[in-house]
N, CA, C and O atoms as a GROMACS GRO file, in nm:
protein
  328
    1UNK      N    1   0.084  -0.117   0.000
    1UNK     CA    2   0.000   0.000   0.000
    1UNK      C    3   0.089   0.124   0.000
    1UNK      O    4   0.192   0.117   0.068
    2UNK      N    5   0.059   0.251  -0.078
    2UNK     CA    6   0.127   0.328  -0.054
    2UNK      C    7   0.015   0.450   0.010
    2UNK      O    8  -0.101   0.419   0.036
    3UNK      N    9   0.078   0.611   0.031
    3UNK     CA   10   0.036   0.651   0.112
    3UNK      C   11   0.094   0.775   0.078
    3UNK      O   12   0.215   0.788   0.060
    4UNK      N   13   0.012   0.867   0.070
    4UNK     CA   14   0.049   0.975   0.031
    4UNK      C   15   0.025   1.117   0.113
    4UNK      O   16  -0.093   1.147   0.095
    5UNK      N   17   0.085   1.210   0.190
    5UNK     CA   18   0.080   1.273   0.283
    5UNK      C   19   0.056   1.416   0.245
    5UNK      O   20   0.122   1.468   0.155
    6UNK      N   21  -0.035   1.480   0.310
    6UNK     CA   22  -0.066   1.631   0.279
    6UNK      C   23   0.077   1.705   0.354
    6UNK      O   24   0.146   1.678   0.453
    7UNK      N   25   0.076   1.819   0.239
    7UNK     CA   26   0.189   1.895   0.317
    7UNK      C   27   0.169   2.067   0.228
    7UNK      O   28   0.131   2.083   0.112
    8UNK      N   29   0.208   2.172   0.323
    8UNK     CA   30   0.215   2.280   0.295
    8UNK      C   31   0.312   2.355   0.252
    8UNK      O   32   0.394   2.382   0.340
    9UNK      N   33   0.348   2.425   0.088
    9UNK     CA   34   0.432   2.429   0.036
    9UNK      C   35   0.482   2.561   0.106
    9UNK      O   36   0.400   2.642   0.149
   10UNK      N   37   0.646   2.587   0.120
   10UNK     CA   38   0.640   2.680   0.217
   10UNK      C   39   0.739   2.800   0.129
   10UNK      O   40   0.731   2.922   0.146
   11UNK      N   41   0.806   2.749   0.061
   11UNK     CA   42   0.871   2.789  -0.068
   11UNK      C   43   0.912   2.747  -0.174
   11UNK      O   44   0.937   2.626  -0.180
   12UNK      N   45   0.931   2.824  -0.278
   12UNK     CA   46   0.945   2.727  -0.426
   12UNK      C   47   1.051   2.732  -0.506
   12UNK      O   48   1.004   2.801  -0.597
   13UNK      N   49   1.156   2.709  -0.536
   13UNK     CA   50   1.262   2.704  -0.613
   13UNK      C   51   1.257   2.672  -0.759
   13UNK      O   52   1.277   2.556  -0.794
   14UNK      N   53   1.229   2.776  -0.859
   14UNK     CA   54   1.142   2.774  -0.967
   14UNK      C   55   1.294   2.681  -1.098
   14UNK      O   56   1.286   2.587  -1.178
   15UNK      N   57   1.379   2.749  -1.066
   15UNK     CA   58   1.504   2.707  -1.104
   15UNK      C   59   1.536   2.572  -1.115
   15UNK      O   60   1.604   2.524  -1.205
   16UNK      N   61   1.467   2.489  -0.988
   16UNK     CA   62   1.541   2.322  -0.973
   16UNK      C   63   1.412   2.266  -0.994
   16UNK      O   64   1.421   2.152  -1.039
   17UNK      N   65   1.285   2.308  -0.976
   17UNK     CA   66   1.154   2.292  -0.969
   17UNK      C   67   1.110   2.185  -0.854
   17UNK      O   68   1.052   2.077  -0.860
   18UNK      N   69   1.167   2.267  -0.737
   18UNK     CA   70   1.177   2.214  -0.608
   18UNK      C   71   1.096   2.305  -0.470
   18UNK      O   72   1.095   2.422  -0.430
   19UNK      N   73   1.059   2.226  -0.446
   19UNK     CA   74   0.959   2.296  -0.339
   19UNK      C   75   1.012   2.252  -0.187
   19UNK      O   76   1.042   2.133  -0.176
   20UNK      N   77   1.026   2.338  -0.063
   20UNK     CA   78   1.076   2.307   0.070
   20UNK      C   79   0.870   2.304   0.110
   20UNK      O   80   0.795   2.388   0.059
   21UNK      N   81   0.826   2.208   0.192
   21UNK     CA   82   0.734   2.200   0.220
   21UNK      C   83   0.676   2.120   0.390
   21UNK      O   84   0.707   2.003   0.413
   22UNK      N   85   0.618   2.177   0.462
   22UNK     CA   86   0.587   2.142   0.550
   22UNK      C   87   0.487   2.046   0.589
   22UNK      O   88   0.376   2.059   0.537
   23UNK      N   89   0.512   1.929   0.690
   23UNK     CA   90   0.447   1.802   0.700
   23UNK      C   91   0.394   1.832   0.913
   23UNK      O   92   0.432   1.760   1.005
   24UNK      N   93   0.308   1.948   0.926
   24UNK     CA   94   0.325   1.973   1.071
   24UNK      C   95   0.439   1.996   1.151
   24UNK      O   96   0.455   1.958   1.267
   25UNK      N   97   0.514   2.060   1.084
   25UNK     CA   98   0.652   2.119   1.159
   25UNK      C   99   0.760   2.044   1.120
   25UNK      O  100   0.864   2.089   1.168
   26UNK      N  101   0.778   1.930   1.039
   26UNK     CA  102   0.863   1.875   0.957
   26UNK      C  103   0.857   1.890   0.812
   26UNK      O  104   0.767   1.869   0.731
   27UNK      N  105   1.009   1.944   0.799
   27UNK     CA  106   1.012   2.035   0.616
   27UNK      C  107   1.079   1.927   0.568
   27UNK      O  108   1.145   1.848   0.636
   28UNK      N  109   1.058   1.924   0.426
   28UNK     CA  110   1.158   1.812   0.324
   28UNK      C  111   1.153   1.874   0.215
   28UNK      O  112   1.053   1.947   0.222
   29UNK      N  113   1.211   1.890   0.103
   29UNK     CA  114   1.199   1.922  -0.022
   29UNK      C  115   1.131   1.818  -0.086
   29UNK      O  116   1.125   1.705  -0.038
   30UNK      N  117   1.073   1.854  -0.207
   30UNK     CA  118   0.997   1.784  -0.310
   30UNK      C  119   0.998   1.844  -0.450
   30UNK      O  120   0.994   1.963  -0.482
   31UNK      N  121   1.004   1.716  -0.539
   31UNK     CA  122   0.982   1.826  -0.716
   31UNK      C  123   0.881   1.826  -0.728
   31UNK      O  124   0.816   1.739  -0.672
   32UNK      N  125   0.831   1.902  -0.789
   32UNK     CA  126   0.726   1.976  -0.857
   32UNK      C  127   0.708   1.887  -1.009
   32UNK      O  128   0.662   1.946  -1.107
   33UNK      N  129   0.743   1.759  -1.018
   33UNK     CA  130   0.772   1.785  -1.195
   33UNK      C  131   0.617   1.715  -1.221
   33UNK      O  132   0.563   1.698  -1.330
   34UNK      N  133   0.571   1.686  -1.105
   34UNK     CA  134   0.407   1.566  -1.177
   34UNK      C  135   0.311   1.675  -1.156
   34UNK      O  136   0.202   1.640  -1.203
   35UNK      N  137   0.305   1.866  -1.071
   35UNK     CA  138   0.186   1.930  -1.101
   35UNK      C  139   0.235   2.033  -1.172
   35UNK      O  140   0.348   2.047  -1.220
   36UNK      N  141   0.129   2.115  -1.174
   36UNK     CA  142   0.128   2.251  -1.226
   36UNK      C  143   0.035   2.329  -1.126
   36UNK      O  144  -0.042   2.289  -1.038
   37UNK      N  145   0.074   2.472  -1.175
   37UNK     CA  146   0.038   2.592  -1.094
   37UNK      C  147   0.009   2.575  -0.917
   37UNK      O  148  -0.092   2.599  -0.850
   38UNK      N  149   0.148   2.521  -0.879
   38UNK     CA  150   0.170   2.539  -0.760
   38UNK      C  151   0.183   2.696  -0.687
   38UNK      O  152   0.182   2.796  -0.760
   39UNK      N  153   0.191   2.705  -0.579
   39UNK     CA  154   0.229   2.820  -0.525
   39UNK      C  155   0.244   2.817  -0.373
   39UNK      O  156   0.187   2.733  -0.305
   40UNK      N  157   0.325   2.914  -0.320
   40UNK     CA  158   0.379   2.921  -0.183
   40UNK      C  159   0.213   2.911  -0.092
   40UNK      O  160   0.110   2.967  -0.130
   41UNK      N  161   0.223   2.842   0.008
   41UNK     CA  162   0.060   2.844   0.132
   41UNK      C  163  -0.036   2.715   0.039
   41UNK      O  164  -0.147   2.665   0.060
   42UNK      N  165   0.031   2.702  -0.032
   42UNK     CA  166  -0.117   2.554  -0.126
   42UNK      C  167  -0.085   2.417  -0.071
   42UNK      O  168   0.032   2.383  -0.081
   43UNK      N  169  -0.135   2.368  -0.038
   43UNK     CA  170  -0.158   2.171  -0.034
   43UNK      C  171  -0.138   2.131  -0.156
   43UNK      O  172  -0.197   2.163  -0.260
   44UNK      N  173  -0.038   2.049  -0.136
   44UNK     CA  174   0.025   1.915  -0.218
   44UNK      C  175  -0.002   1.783  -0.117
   44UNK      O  176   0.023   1.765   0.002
   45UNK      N  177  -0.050   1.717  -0.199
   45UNK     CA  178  -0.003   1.554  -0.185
   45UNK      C  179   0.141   1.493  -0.243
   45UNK      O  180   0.161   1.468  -0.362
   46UNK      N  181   0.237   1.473  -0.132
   46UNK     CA  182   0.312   1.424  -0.146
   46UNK      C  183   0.372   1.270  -0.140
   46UNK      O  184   0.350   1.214  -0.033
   47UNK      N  185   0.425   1.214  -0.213
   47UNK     CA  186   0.457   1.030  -0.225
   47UNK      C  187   0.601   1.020  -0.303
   47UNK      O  188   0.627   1.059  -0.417
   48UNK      N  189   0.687   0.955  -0.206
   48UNK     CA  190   0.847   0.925  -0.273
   48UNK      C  191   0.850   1.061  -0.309
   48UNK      O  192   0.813   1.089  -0.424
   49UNK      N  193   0.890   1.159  -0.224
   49UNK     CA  194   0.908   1.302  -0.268
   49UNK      C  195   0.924   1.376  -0.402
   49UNK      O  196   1.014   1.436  -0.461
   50UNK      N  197   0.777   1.338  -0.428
   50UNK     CA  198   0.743   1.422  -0.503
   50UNK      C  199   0.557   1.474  -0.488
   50UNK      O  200   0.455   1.418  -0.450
   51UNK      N  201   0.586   1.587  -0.533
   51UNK     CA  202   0.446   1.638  -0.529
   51UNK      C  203   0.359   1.549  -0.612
   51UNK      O  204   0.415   1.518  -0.717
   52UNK      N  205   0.257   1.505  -0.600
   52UNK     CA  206   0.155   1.428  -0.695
   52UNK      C  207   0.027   1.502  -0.729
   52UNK      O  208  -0.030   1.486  -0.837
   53UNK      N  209  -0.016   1.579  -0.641
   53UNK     CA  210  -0.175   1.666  -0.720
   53UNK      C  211  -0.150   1.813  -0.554
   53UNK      O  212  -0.111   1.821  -0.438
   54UNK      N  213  -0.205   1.891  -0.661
   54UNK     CA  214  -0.269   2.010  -0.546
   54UNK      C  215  -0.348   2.005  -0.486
   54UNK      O  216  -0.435   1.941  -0.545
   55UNK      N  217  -0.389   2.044  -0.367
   55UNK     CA  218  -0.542   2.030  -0.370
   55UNK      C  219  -0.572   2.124  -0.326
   55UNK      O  220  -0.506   2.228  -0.329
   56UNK      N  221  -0.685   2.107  -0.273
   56UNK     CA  222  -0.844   2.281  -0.292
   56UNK      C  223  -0.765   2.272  -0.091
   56UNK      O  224  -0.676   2.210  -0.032
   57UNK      N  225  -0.843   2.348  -0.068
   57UNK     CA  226  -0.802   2.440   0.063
   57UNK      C  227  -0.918   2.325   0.122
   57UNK      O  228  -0.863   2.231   0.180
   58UNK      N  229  -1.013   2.320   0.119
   58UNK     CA  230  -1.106   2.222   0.186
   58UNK      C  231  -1.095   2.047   0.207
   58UNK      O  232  -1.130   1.977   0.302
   59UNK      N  233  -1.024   2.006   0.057
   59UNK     CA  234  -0.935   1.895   0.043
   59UNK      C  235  -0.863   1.910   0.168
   59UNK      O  236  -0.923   1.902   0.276
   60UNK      N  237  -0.774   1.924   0.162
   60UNK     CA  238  -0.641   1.940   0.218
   60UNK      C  239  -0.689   2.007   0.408
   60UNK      O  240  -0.598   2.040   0.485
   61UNK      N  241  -0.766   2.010   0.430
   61UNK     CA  242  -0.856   2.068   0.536
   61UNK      C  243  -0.891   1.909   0.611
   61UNK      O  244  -0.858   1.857   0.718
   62UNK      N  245  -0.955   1.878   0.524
   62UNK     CA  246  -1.046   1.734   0.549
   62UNK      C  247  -0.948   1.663   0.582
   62UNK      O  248  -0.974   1.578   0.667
   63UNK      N  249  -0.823   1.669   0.537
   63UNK     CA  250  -0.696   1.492   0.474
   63UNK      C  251  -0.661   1.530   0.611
   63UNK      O  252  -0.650   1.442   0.696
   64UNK      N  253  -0.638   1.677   0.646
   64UNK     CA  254  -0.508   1.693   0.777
   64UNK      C  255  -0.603   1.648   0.899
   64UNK      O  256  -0.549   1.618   1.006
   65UNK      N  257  -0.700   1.645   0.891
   65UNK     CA  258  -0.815   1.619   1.001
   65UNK      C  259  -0.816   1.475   1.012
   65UNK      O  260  -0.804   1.416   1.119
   66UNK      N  261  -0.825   1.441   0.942
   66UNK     CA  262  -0.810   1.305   0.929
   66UNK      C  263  -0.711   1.188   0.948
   66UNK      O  264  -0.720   1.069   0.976
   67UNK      N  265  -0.610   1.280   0.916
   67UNK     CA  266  -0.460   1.266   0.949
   67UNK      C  267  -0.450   1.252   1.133
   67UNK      O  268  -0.397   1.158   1.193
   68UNK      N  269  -0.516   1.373   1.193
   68UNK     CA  270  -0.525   1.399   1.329
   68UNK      C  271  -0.595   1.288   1.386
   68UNK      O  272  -0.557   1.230   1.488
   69UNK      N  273  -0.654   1.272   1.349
   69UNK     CA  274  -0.733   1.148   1.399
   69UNK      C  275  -0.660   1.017   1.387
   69UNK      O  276  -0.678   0.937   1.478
   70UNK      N  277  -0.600   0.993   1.315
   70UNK     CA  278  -0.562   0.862   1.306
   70UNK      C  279  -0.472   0.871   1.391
   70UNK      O  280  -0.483   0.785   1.478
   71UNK      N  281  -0.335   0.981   1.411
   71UNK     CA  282  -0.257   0.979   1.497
   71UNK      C  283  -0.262   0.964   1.642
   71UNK      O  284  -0.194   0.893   1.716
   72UNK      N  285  -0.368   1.057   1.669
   72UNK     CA  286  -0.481   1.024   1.807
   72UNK      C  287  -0.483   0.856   1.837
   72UNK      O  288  -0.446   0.807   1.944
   73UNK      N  289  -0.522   0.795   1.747
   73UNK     CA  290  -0.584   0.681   1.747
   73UNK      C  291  -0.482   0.586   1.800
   73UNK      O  292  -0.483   0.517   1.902
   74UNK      N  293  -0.382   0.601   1.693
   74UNK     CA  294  -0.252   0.549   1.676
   74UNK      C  295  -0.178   0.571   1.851
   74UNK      O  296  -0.138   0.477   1.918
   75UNK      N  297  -0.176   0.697   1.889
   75UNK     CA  298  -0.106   0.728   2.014
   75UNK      C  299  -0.193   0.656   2.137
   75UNK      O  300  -0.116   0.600   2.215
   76UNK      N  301  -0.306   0.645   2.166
   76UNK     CA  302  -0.423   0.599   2.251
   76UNK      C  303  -0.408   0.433   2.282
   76UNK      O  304  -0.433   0.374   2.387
   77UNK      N  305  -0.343   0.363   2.117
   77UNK     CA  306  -0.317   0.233   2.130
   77UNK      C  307  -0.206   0.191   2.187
   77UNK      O  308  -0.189   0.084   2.246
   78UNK      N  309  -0.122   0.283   2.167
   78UNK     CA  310   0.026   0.285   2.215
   78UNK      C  311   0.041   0.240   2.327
   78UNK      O  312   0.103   0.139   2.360
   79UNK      N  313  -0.063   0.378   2.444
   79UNK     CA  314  -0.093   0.394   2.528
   79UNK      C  315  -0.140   0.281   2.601
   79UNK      O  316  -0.071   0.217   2.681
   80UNK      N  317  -0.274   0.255   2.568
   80UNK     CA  318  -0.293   0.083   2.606
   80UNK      C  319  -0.247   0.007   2.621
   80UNK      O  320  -0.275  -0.064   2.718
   81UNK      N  321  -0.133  -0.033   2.522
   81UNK     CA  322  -0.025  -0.104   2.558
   81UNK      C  323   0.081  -0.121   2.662
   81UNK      O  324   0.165  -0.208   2.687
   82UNK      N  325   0.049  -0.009   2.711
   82UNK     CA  326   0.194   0.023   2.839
   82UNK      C  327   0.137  -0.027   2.980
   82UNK      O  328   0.207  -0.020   3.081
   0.00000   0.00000   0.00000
C-alpha cells in the first residue's frame, strides 16, 4: 500500500523545480515535476518526494483532520499497551 501525505508548500525554487514543504513542523523538499500551478501556502499531496496533485483548501482541510485522527488513534493504542 502506498500513502500519500498532505503537506504545505512553504517555498518554491522555480530554477530546480523544487519545493521546501511542511508536514506539521517537519520540512523536506519535493519536485514539482508531476503538477502545475503550484504556489507558496497551497496543499500538495506528497509520495516518494514528489508532489503528486494540489489540492483545494477544503481537500487538504479534510486529509489533515483526518490525518489527526488517526494519529490520536494510533497514540491511545500505544498507550494501552503500556
Amino acid at each position: 500500500m502506498c500513502i500519500a501525505a498532505p503537506a504545505q508548500i512553504i517555498e518554491i525554487d522555480s530554477e530546480d523545480n523544487v519545493a521546501t514543504v511542511d508536514f506539521g513542523g517537519v520540512r523536506q523538499q519535493v519536485k514539482l515535476d508531476l503538477v502545475d500551478d503550484v504556489e507558496e501556502g497551497k496543499y500538495v499531496l506528497v509520495h516518494s518526494g514528489y508532489a503528486i496533485e494540489v489540492m483545494s483548501d477544503e481537500a487538504a482541510r479534510e486529509s489533515l483532520e483526518a490525518w489527526d485522527e488517526l494519529l490520536k488513534a494510533l497514540e491511545e493504542e500505544d498507550n494501552l499497551e503500556l
